[in-house]
Every structure is written in C-alpha cells, then in structure tokens.
py3Dmol code that shows the C-alpha trace and the ligand (Angstrom):
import py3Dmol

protein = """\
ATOM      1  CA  UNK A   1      -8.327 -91.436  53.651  1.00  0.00           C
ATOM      2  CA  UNK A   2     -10.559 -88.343  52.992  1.00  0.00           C
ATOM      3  CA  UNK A   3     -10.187 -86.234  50.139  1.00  0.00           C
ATOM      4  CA  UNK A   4      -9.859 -83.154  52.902  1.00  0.00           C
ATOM      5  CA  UNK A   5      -7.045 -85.040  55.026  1.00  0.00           C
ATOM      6  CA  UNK A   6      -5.260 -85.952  51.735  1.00  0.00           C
ATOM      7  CA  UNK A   7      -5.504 -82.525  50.344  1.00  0.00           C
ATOM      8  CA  UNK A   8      -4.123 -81.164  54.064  1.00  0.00           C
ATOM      9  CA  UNK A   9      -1.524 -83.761  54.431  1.00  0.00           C
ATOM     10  CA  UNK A  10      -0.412 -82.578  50.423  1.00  0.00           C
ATOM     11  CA  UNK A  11      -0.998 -79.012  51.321  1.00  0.00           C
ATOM     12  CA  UNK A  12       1.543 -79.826  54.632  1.00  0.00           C
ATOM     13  CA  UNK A  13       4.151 -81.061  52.506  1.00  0.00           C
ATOM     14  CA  UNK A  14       4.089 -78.035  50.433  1.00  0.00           C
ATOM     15  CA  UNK A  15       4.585 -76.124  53.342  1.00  0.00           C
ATOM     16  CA  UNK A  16       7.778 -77.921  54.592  1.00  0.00           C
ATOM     17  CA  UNK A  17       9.917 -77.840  51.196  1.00  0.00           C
ATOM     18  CA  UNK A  18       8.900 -73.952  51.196  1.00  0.00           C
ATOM     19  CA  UNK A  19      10.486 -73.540  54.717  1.00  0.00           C
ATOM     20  CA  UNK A  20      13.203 -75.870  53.597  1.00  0.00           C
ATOM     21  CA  UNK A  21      14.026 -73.563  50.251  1.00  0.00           C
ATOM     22  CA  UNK A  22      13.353 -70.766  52.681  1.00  0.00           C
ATOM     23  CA  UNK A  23      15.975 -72.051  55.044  1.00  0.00           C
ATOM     24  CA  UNK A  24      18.506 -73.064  51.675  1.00  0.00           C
ATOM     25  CA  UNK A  25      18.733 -69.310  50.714  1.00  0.00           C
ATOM     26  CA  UNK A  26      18.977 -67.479  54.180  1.00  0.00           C
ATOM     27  CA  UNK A  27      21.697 -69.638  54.710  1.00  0.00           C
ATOM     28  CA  UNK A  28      23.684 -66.338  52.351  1.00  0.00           C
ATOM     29  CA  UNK A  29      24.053 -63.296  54.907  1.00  0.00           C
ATOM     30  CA  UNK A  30      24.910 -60.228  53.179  1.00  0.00           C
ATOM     31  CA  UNK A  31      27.595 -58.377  54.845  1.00  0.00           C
ATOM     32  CA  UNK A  32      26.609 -55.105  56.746  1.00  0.00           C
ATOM     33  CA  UNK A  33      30.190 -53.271  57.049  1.00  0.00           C
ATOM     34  CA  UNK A  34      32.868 -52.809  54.612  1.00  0.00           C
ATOM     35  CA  UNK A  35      35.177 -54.659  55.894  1.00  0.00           C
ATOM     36  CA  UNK A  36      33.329 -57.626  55.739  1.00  0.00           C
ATOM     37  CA  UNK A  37      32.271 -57.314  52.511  1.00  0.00           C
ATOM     38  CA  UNK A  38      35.954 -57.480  51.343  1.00  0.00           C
ATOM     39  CA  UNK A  39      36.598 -60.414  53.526  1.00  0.00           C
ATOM     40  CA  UNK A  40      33.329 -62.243  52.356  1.00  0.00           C
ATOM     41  CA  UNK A  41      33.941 -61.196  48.520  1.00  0.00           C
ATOM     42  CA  UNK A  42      37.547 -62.408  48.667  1.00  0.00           C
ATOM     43  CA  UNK A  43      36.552 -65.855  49.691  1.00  0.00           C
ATOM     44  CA  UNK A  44      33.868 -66.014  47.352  1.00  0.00           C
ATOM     45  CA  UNK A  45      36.109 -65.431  44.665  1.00  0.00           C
ATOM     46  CA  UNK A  46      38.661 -67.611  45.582  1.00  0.00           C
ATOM     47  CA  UNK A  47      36.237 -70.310  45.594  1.00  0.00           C
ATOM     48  CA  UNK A  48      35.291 -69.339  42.124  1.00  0.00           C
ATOM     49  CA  UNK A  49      38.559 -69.652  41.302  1.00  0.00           C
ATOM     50  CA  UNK A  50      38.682 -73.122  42.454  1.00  0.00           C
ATOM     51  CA  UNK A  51      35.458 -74.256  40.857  1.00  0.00           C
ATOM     52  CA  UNK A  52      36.392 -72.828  37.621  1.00  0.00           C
ATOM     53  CA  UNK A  53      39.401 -74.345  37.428  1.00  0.00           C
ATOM     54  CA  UNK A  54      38.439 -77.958  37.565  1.00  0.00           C
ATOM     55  CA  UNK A  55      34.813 -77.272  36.028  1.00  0.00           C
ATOM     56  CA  UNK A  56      35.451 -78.300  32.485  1.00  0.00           C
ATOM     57  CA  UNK A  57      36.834 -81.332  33.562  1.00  0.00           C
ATOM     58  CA  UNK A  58      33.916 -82.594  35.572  1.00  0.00           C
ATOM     59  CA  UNK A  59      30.710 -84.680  34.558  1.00  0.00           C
ATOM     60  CA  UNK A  60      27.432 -86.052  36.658  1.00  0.00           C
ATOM     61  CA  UNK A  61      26.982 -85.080  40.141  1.00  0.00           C
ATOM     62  CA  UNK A  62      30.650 -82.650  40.622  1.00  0.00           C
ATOM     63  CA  UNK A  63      29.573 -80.784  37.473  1.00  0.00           C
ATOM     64  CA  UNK A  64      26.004 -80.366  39.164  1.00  0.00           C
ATOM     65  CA  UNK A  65      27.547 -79.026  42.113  1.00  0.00           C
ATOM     66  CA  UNK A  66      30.299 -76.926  40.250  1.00  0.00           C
ATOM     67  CA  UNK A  67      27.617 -75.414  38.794  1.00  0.00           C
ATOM     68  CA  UNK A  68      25.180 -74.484  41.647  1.00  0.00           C
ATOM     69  CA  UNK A  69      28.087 -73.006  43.545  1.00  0.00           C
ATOM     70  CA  UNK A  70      28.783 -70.662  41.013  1.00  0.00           C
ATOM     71  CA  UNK A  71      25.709 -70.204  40.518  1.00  0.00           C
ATOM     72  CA  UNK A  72      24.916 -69.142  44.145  1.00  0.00           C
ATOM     73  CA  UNK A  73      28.070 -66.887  43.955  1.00  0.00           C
ATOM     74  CA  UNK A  74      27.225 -65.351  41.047  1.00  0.00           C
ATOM     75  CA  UNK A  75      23.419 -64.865  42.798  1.00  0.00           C
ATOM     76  CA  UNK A  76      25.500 -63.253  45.578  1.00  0.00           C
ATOM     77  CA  UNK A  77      27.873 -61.166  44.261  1.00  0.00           C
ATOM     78  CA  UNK A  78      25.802 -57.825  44.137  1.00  0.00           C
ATOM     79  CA  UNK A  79      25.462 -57.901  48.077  1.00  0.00           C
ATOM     80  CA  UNK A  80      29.058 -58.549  48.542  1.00  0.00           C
ATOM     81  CA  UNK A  81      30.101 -55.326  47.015  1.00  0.00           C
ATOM     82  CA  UNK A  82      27.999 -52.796  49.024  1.00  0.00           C
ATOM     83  CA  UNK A  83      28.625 -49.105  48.086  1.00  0.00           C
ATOM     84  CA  UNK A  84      31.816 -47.792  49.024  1.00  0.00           C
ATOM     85  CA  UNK A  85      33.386 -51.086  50.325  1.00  0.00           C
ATOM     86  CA  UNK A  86      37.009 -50.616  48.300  1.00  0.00           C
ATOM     87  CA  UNK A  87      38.690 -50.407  52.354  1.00  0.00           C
ATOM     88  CA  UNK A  88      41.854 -52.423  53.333  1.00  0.00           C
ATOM     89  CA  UNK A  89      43.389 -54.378  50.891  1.00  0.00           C
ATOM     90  CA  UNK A  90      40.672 -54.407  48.682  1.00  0.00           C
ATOM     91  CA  UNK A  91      41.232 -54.657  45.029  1.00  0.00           C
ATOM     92  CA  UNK A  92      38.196 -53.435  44.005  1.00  0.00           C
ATOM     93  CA  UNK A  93      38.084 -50.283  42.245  1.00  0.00           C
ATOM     94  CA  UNK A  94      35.113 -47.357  42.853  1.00  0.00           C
ATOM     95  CA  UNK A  95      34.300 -47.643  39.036  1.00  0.00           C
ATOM     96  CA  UNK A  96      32.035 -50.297  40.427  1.00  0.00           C
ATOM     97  CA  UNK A  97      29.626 -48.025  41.908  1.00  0.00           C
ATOM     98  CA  UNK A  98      29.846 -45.316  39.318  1.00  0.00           C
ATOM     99  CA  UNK A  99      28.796 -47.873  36.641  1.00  0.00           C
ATOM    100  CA  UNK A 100      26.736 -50.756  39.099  1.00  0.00           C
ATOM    101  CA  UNK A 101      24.378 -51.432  35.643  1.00  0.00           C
ATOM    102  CA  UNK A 102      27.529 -52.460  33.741  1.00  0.00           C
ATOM    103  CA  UNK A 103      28.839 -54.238  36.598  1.00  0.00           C
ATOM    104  CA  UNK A 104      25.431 -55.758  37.479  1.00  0.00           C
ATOM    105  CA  UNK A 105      24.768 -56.868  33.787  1.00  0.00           C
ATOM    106  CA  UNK A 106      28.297 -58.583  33.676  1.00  0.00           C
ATOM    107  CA  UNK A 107      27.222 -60.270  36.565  1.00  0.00           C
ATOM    108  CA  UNK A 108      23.868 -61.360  35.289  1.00  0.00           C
ATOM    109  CA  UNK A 109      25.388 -62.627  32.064  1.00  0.00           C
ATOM    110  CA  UNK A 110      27.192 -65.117  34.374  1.00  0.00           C
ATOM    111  CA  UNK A 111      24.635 -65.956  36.294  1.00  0.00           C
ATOM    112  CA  UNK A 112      22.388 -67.158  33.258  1.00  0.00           C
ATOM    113  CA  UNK A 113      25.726 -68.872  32.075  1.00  0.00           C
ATOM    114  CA  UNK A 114      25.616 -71.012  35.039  1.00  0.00           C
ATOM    115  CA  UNK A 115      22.165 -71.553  35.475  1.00  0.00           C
ATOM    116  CA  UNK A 116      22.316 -72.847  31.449  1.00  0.00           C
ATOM    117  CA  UNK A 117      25.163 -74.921  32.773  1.00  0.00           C
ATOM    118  CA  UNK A 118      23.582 -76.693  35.852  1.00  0.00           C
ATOM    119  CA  UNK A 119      20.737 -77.860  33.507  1.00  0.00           C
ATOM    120  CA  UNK A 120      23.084 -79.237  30.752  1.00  0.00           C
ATOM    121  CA  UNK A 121      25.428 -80.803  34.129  1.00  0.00           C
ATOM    122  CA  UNK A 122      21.964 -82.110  35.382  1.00  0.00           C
ATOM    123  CA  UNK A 123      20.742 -83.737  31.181  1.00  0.00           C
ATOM    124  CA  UNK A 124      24.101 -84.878  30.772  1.00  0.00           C
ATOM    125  CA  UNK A 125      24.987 -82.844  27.843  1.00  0.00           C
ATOM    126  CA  UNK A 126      28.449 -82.282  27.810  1.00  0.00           C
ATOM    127  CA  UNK A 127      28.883 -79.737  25.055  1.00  0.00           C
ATOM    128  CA  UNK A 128      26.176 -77.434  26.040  1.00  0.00           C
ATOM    129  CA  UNK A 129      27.755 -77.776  29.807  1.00  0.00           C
ATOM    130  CA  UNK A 130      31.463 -76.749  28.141  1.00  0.00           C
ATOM    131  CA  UNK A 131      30.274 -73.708  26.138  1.00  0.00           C
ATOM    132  CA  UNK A 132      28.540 -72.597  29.710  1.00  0.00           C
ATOM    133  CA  UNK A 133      31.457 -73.197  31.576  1.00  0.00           C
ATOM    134  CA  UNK A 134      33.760 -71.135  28.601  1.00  0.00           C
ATOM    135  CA  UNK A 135      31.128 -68.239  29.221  1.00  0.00           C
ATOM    136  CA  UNK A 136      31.203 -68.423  32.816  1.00  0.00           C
ATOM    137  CA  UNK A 137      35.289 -67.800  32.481  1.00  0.00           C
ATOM    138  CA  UNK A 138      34.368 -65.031  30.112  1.00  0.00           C
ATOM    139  CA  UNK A 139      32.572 -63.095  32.583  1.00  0.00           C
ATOM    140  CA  UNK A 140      35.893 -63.507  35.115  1.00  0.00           C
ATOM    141  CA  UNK A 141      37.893 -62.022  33.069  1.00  0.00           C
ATOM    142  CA  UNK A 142      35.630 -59.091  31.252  1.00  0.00           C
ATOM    143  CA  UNK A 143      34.675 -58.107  34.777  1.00  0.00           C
ATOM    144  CA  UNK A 144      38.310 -58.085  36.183  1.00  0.00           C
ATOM    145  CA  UNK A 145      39.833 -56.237  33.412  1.00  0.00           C
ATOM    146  CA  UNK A 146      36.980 -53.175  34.538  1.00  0.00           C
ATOM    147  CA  UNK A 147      36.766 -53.752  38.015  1.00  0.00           C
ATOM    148  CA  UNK A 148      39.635 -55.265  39.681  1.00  0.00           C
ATOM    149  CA  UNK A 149      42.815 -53.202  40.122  1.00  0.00           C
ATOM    150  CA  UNK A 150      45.470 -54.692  38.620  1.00  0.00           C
ATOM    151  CA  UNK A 151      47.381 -57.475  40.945  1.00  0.00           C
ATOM    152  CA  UNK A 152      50.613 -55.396  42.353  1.00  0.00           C
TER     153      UNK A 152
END
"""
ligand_1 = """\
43
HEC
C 31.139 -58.770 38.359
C 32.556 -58.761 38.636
C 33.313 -60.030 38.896
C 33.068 -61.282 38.416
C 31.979 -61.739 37.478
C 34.114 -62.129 38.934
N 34.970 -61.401 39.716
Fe 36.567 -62.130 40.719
N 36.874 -60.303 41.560
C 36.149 -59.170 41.283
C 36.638 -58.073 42.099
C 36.111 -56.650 42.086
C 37.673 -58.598 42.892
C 38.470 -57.849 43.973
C 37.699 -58.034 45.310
C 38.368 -57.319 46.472
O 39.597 -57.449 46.639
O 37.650 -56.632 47.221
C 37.805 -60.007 42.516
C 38.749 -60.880 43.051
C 38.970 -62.181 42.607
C 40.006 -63.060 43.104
C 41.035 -62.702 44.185
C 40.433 -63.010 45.545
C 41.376 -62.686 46.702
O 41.870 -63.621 47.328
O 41.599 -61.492 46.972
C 39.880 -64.259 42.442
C 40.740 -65.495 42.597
C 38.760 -64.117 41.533
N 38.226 -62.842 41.669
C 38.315 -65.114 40.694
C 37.155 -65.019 39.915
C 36.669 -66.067 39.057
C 37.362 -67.382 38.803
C 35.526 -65.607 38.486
C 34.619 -66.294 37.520
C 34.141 -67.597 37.815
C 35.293 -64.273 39.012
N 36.301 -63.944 39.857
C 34.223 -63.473 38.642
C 35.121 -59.051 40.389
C 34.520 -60.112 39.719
"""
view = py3Dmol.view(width=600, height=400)
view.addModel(protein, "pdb")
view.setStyle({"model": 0}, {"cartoon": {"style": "trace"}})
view.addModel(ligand_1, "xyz")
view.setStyle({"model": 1}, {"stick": {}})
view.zoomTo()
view.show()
C-alpha cells in the first residue's frame, strides 16, 4: 500500500470517530421551554440520585459508567436550568439566575470531581475514586441547600 492511500485510509478513520463523538454528544438536547426544562432537570436528578447512591460501592466497569453519567449530567446541568424556568412544580428557586456564577462554579466543582473520578474508576484506584465520589455528594448537597426550595 502507498504511503498516500495509507495516510487517506488513516486520515478516513479520523474522520469517522469525529462523527461518532459528534453523534455521542448531540445525543443531549437542551430543552427550549420551561416546562421542559423542569421535566428534563427532574429526571436528571433523579438519576443522580440513583448513581450516587450505589457509586461508592462500585469498582471496574459500573464505577466507569457511574462516573461518566454523572459526569454527562453534571456537563448538562447549565442547559437544563434556562432563565426563568422555576414554572409548575418546580423546586428550583430564582436565586439561581441572580447568582448563575455561584451556581455555575458549584456545578463545575462537580464536574471536575467526576471527571477525577472516571480516571481513578478507569486506573483502578479505589481511594482516589472514593474521595471523588465524597466530593461529588458534596456538591449535591452545597448546591441544594442554595438552590433547591426546601422539600414541603
Ligand atoms: C448546581 C446545583 C445542583 C447540583 C450540583 C445537584 N442538584 Fe439536584 N437539584 C437541584 C435543583 C435546583 C433541583 C430542583 C429542580 C426542579 O424541581 O426544577 C434539584 C432536584 C433534585 C432531586 C429531586 C428531583 C425530582 O424528582 O424532582 C434529586 C433527587 C436531586 N436533585 C439529586 C441530586 C444529586 C444526588 C446530586 C449530586 C450527584 C445533585 N442533585 C446535584 C440542583 C442541583
């Protein structure tokens, strides 16, 4: 084989696992009304609440997983609370929008929790993967307390 066709044929393969990653992350559509923000928002957090609650228990391929969903919620999060979306039975309090940096850091502080904790899930290292799962739950609870009205 030419250097050329090799080079194409590489250069072709590139190409696919960028349409494939491509593909991965459009599968997240961002909600356009309020009302599915709430609906999309809840779910997400419920399946938080799921994953958390098994996480620290898991090794190999579930704590892999554990952690790339929360780490795509976490990723998603900011687009599921689009301004002014507290409608229905929302428990989400305005305070979000007046202070979206605060709320936006809290998020990213999880987000880097979880990416730290896919990679220690993916080398096998179980105490780096519990102190990332520990400061995933952290940023639950420090961005409920602010954010969440209180459960009635
Ligand atoms: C940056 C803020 C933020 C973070 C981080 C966050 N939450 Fe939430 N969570 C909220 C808000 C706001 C609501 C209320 C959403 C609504 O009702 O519109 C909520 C709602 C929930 C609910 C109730 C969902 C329902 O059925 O109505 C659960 C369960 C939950 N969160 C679990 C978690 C868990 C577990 C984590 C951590 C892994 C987490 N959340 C991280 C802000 C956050």
């Amino acid at each position: 084989m030419s250097i050329r066709k090799i080079t194409t044929l590489a250069l072709a393969g590139l190409m696919s696992v960028g349409i494939v990653a491509a593909f991965a992350q459009d599968a997240f559509v961002a909600p356009t009304t309020p009302e599915e923000a709430v609906e999309a928002r809840q779910a997400t957090m419920k399946e938080n609440g799921a994953t958390l609650r098994t996480a620290a228990q898991l090794s190999g391929a579930e704590a892999v997983a554990a952690m790339q969903t929360l780490l795509d919620n976490y990723t998603n999060i900011p687009a599921l609370f689009p301004e002014d979306s507290a409608v229905g039975d929302s428990k989400a309090l305005p305070v979000i929008w007046e202070n979206w940096e605060e709320f936006t850091a809290i998020v990213e502080s999880g987000r880097s929790a979880a990416e730290a904790g896919l990679a220690a899930a993916e080398a096998g290292d179980a105490a780096a993967y519990g102190e990332a799962v520990k400061a995933i739950g952290a940023t639950c609870g420090q961005c409920h307390q602010q954010f969440r009205a209180a459960q009635s």
